[in-house]
MARZAFI-421442 format. One line per field, with one value per residue (C-alpha): residue number from 1; x, y, z; residue in three letters. Coordinates in pm, 1 decimal. Layout:
k = NUM|...
X = X|...
Y = Y|...
Z = Z|...
r = ALA|...
//
This chain:
k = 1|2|3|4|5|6|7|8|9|10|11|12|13|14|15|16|17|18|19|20|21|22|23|24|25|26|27|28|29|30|31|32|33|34|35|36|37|38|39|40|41|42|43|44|45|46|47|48|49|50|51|52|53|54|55|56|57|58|59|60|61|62|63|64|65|66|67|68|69|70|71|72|73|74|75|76|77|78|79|80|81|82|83|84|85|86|87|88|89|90|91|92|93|94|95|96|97|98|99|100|101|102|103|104|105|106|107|108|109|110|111|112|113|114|115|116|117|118|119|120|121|122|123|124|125|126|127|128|129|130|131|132|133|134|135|136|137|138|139|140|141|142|143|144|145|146|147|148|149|150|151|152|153|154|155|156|157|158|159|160|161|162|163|164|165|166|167|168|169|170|171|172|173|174|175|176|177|178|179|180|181|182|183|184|185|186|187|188|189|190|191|192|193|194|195|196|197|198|199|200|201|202|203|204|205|206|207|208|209|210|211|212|213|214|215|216|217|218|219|220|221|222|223|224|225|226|227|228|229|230|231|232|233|234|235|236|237|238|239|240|241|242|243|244|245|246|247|248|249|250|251|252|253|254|255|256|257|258|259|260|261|262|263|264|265|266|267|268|269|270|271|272|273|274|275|276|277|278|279|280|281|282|283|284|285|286|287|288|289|290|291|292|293|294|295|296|297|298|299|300|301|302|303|304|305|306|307|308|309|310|311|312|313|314|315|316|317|318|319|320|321|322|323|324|325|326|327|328|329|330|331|332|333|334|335|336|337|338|339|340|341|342|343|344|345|346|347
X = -12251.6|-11851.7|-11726.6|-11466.9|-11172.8|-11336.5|-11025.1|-10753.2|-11047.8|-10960.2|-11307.4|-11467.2|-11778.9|-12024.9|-11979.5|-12364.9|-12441.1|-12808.5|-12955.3|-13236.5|-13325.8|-13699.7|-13780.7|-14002.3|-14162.6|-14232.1|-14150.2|-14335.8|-14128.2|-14220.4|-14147.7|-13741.5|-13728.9|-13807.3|-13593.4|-13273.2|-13401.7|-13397.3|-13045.6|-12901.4|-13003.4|-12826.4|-12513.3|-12534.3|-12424.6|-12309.5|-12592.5|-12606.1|-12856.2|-12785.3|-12923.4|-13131.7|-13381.6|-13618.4|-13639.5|-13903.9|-13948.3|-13732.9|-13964.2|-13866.4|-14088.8|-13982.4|-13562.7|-13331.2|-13697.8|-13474.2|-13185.9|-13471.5|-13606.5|-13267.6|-13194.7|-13498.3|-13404.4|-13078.1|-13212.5|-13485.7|-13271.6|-12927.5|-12724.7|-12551.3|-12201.7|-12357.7|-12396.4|-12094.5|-12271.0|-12261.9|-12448.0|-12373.3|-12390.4|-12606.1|-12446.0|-12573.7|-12903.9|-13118.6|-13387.5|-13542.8|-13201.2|-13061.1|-13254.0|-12986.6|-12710.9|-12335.5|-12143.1|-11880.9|-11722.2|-11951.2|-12222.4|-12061.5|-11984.4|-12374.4|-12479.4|-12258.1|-12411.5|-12814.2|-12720.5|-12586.2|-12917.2|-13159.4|-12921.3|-12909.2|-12505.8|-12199.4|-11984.9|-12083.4|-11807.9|-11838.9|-11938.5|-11923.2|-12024.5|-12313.6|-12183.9|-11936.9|-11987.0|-11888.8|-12008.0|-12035.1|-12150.7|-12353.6|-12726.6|-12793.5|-12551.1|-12326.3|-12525.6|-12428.2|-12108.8|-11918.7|-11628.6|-11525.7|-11536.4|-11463.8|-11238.4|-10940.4|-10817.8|-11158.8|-11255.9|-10912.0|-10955.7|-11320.6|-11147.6|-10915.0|-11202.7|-11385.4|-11087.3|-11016.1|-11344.6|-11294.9|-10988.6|-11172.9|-11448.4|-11270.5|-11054.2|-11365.9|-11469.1|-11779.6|-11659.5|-11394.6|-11369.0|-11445.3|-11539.0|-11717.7|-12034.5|-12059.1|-11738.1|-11469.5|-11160.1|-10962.3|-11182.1|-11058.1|-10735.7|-10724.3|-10891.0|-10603.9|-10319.2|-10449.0|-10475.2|-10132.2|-9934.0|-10153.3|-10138.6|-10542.3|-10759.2|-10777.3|-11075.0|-11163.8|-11430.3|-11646.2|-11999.1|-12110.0|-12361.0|-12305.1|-12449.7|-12553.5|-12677.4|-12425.2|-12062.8|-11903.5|-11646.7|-11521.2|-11216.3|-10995.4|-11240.9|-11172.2|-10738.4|-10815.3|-11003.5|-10714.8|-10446.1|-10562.8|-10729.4|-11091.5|-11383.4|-11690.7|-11982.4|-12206.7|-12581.5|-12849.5|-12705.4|-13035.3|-13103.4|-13400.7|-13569.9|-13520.0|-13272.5|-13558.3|-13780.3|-14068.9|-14101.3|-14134.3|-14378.4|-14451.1|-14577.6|-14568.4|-14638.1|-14848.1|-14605.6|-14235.9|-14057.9|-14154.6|-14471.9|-14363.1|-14085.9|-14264.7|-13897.0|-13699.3|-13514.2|-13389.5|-13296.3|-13653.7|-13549.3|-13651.2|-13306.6|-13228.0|-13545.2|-13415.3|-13111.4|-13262.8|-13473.6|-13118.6|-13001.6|-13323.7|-13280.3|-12935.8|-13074.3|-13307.3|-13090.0|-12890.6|-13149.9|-13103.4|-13295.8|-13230.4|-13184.2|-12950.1|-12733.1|-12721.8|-12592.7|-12384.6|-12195.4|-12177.1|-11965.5|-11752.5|-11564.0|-11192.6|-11163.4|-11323.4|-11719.4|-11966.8|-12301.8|-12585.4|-12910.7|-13289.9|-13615.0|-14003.3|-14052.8|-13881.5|-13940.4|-13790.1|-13500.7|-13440.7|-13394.2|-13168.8|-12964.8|-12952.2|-12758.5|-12454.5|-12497.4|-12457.6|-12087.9|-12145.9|-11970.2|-11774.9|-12008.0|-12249.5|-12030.8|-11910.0|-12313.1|-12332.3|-12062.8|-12201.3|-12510.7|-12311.9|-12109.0|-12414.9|-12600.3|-12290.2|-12481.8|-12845.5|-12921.7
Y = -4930.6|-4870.7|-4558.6|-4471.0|-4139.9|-3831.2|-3720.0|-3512.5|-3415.6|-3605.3|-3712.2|-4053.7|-4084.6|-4329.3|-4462.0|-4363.9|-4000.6|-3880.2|-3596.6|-3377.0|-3201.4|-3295.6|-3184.7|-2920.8|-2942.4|-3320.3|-3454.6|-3284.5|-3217.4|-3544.8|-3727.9|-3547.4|-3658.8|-4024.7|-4075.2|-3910.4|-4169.0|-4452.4|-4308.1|-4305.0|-4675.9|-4830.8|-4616.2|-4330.6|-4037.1|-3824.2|-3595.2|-3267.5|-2996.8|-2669.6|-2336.1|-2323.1|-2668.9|-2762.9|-2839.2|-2931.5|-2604.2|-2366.1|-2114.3|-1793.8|-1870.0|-2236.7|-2135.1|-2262.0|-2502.4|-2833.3|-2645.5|-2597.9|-2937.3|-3109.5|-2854.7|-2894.3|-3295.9|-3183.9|-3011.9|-3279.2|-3613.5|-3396.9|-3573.3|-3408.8|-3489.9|-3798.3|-3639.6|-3519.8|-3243.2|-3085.5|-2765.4|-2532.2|-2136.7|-2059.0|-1979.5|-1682.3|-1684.4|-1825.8|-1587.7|-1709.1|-1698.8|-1286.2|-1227.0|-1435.9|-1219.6|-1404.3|-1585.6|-1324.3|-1399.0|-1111.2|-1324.3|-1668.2|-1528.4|-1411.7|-1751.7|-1926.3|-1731.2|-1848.4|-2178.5|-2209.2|-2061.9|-2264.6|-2587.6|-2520.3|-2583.3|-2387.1|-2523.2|-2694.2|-2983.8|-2944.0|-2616.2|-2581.5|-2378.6|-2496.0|-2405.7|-2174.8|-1770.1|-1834.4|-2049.0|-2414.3|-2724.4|-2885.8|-2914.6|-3030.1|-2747.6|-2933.7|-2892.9|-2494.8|-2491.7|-2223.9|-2099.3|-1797.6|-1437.5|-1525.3|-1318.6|-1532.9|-1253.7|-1172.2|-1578.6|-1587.8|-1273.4|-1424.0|-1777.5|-1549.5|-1368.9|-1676.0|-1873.6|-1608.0|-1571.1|-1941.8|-1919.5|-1653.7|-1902.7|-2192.0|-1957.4|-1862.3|-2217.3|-2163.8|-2444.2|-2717.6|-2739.0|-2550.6|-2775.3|-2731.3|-2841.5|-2873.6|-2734.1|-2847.9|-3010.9|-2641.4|-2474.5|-2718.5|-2735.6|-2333.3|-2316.1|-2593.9|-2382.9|-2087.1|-2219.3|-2384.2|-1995.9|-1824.3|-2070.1|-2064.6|-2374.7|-2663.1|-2747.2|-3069.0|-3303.9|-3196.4|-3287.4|-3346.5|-3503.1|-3909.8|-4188.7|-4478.0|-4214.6|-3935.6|-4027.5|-3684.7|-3791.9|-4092.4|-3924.4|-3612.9|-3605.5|-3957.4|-3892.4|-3518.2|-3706.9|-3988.6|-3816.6|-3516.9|-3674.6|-3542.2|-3749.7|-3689.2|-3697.6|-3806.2|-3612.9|-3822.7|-4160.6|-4234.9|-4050.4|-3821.2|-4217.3|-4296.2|-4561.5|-4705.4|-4792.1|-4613.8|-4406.2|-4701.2|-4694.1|-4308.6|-4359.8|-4101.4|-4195.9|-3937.9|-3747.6|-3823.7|-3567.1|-3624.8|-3523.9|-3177.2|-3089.3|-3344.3|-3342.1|-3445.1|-3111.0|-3222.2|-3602.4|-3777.3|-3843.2|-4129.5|-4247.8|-4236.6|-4405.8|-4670.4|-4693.3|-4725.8|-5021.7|-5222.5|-5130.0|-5234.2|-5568.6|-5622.1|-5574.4|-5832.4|-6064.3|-6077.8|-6063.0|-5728.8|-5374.2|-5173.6|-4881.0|-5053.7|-5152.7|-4823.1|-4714.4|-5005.1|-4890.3|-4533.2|-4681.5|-4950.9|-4635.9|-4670.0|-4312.2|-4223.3|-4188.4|-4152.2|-4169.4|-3872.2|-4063.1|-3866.3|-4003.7|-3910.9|-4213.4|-4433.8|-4744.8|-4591.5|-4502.8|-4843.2|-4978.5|-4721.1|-4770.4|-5146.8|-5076.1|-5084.7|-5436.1|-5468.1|-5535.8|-5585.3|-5892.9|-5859.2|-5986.3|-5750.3|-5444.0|-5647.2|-5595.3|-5238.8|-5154.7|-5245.6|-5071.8|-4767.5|-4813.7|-4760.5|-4517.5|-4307.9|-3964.0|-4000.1|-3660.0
Z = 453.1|341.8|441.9|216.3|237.3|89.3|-120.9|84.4|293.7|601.4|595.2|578.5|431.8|308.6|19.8|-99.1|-66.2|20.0|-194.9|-35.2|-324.5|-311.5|56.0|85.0|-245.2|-376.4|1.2|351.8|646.8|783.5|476.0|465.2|829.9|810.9|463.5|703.3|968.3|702.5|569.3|972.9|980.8|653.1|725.1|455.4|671.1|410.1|299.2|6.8|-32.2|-167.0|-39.9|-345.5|-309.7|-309.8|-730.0|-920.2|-922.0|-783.8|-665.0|-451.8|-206.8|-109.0|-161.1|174.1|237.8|246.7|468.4|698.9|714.3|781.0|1049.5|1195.4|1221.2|1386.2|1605.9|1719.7|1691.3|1816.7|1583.3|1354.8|1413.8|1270.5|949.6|736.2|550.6|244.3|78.9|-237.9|-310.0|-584.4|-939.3|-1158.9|-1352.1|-1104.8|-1092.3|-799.2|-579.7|-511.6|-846.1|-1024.7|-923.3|-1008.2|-733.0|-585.3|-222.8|-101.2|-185.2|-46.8|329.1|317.6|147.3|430.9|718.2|607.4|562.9|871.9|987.4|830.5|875.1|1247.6|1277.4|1347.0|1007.3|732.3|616.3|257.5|87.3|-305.1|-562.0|-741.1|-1086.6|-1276.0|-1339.4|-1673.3|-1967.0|-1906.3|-2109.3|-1807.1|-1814.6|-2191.7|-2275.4|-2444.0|-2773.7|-2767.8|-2580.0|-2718.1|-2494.0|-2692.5|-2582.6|-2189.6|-2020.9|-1876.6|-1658.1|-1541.1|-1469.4|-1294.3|-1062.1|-1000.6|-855.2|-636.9|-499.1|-432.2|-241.6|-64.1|44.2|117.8|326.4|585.8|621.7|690.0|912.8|1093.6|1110.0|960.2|715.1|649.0|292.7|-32.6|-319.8|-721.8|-891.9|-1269.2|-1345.0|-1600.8|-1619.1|-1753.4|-1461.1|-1218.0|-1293.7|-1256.8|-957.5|-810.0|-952.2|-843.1|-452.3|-498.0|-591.6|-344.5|-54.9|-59.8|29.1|-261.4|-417.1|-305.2|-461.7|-784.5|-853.8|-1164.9|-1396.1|-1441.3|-1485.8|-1733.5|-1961.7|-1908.8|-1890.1|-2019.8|-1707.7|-1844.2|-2033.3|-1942.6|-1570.6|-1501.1|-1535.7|-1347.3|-1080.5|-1059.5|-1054.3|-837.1|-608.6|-660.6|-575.9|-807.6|-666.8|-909.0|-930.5|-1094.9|-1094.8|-1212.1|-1494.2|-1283.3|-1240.9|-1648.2|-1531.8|-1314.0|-1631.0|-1478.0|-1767.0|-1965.4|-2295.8|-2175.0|-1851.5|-1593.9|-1278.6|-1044.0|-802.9|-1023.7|-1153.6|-1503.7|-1393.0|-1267.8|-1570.1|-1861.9|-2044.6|-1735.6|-1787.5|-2172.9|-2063.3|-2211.7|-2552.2|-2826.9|-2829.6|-2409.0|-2361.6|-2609.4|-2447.9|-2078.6|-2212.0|-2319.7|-1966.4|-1790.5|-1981.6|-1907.9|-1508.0|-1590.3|-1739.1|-1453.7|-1181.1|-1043.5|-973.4|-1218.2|-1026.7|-811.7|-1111.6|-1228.6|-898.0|-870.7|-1191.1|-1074.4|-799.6|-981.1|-1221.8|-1195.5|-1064.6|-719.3|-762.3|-478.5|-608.1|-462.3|-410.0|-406.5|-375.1|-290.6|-121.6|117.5|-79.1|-296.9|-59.0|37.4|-324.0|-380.7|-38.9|-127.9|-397.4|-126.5|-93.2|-521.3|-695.1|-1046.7|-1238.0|-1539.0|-1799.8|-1672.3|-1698.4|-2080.9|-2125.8|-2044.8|-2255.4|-2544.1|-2485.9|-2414.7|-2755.7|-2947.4|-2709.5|-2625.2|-2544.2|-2578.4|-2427.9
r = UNK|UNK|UNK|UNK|UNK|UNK|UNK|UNK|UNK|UNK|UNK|UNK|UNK|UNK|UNK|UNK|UNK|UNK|UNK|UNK|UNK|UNK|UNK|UNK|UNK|UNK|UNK|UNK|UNK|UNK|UNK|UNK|UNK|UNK|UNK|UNK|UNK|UNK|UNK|UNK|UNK|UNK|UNK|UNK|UNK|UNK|UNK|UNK|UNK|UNK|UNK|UNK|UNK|UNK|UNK|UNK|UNK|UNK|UNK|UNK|UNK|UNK|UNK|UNK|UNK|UNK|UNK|UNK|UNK|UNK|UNK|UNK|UNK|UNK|UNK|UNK|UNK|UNK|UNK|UNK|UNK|UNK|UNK|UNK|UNK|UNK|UNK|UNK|UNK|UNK|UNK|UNK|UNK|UNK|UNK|UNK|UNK|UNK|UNK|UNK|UNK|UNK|UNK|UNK|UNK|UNK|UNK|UNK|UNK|UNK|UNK|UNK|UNK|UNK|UNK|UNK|UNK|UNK|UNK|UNK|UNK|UNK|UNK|UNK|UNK|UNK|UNK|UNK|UNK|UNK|UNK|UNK|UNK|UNK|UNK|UNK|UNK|UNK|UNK|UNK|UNK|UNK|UNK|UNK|UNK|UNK|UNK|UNK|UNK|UNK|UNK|UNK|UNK|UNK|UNK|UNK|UNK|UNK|UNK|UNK|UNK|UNK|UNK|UNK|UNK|UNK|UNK|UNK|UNK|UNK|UNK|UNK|UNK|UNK|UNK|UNK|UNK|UNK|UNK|UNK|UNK|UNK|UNK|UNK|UNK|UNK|UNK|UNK|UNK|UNK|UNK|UNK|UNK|UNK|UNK|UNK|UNK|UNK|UNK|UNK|UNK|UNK|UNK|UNK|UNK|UNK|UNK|UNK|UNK|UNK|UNK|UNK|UNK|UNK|UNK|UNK|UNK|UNK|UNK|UNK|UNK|UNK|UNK|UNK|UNK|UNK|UNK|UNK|UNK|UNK|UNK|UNK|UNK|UNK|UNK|UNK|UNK|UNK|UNK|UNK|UNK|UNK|UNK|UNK|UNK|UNK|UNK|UNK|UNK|UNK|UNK|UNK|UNK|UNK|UNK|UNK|UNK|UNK|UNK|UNK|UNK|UNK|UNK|UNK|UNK|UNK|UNK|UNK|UNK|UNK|UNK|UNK|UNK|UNK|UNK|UNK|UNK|UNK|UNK|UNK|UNK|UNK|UNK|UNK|UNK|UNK|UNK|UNK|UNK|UNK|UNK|UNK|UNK|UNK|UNK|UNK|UNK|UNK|UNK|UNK|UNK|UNK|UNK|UNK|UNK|UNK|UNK|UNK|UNK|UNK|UNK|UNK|UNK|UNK|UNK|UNK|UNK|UNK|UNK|UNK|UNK|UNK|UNK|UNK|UNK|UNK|UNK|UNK|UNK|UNK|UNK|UNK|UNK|UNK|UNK|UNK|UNK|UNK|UNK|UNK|UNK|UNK|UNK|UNK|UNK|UNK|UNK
//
């Protein structure tokens, strides 16, 4: 597989990120191992988790679960210097995470320390914050975004606190870099400034929403990403497995997500599902998995895009990893633009 610069990191990475999300609650310890084995052997050594997963649900009792499994594959196979490795602090609200207290940098040096723990490694390469302490339009959001009544000073006395609290870790070498999750362009820009007067470490990739069905990054993102150098790395190039067209004619398959969160979180609407049969037709046309050409286009953006990758199975995996080997030609992107013309944001 490519490996590919991961922004001003220093780091190369592959150019296919795995997600671990489902470990510990769809997936068995056993089942997390061999999909890292499978990702080892096609080249994708650049793996996320959060301190939070497993999903589907997040339960209290089954939090830091996926840190554990891939530490306890570190520790059996000894390689992770193999692995450049990324994990998140929760945001505020989750219930089941510090009884949904906000992110503060009290909170991140603790959140630091137990990942390190469960992960079984003295620094982890990539550590960002899973989402804003403030209002923010990700997770079907967008419908009831309202930014008014924030406190500037307070949100800017918050990103202080947090990268200094990220300038004593990396100090400390417990990581390498700070980076964001499901933030904006305004946030982004602030937290850069901010690092840039107070000689504080930079932000340095974003992950975010995007794929055939979401593509909120295609405008002011897309120039923020360019011209600052920001990697996205882009959660659910798949849709949650609606870009697969298993959800076809309302099927749900036993064991997929839909059949844990029936909605697919907000995504399972009349008009995505109409949309995702165009796209699985344009695959067709052409020849190709549908899941790899929606992974495939993730990757072909004109800003710098790593796609994250999850699955329950390791068939699944593979398709998914094969997606590598996929460069889309132009009259298939001139296809998928006109599907997203009249499906622009069908959730």
């Amino acid at each position: 597989m490519k490996q590919v610069p991961l922004g001003r990191t220093g780091l190369t990475v592959s150019e296919i990120c795995l997600g671990t999300m489902t470990w510990g609650s769809q997936n068995t310890e056993a089942e997390g191992h061999a999909q890292m084995d499978m990702a080892m052997d096609h080249g994708a050594t650049f793996w996320d988790a959060a301190e939070m997963y497993p999903v589907n649900p997040v339960r209290a009792e089954t939090v830091g679960r996926t840190e554990e499994i891939i530490g306890s594959w570190f520790a059996k196979t000894g390689r992770r210097h193999d692995v450049v490795l990324a994990t998140k602090v929760t945001g505020g609200g989750q219930a089941a995470v510090r009884n949904g207290a906000p992110m503060s940098g009290t909170i991140m040096r603790e959140a630091v320390e137990g990942s390190l723990r469960r992960l079984k490694t003295d620094v982890i390469d990539l550590y960002q914050l899973h989402w804003p302490n403030r209002e923010a339009y990700h997770f079907r959001d967008i419908w009831t975004f309202d930014p008014r009544g924030q406190d500037r000073n307070a949100v800017t006395d918050h990103m202080l606190e947090m990268l200094e609290a990220a300038d004593e870790l990396i100090r400390a070498g417990k990581i390498r870099h700070i980076a964001l999750s499901n933030e904006s362009v305004w946030g982004a820009a602030k937290w850069l400034a901010l690092a840039e007067a107070h000689g504080l470490p930079r932000m340095m990739t974003v992950q975010n929403e995007y794929s055939l069905l979401c593509r909120q990054f295609d405008s002011d993102w897309a120039e923020f990403s360019v011209m600052e150098d920001m990697p996205l790395l882009a959660f659910s190039p798949l849709a949650t497995g609606l870009l697969t067209g298993k959800y076809a004619n309302g099927a749900t398959p036993p064991g997929s997500r839909r059949s844990l969160n029936p909605t697919l979180s907000g995504r399972l609407t009349p008009q995505a599902q109409a949309a995702v049969d165009e796209y699985v037709g344009v695959a067709g046309r052409h020849g190709l998995d549908p899941a790899q050409m929606a992974i495939a286009f993730c990757m072909s953006r004109p800003f710098p895009t790593i796609p994250i990758i999850g699955a329950t199975s390791t068939d699944q995996l593979r398709i998914c990893l094969g997606a590598a080997d996929v460069r889309l030609a132009e009259e298939v992107l001139a296809e998928i633009d006109r599907v997203h013309r009249r499906f622009g944001q069908p959730f």
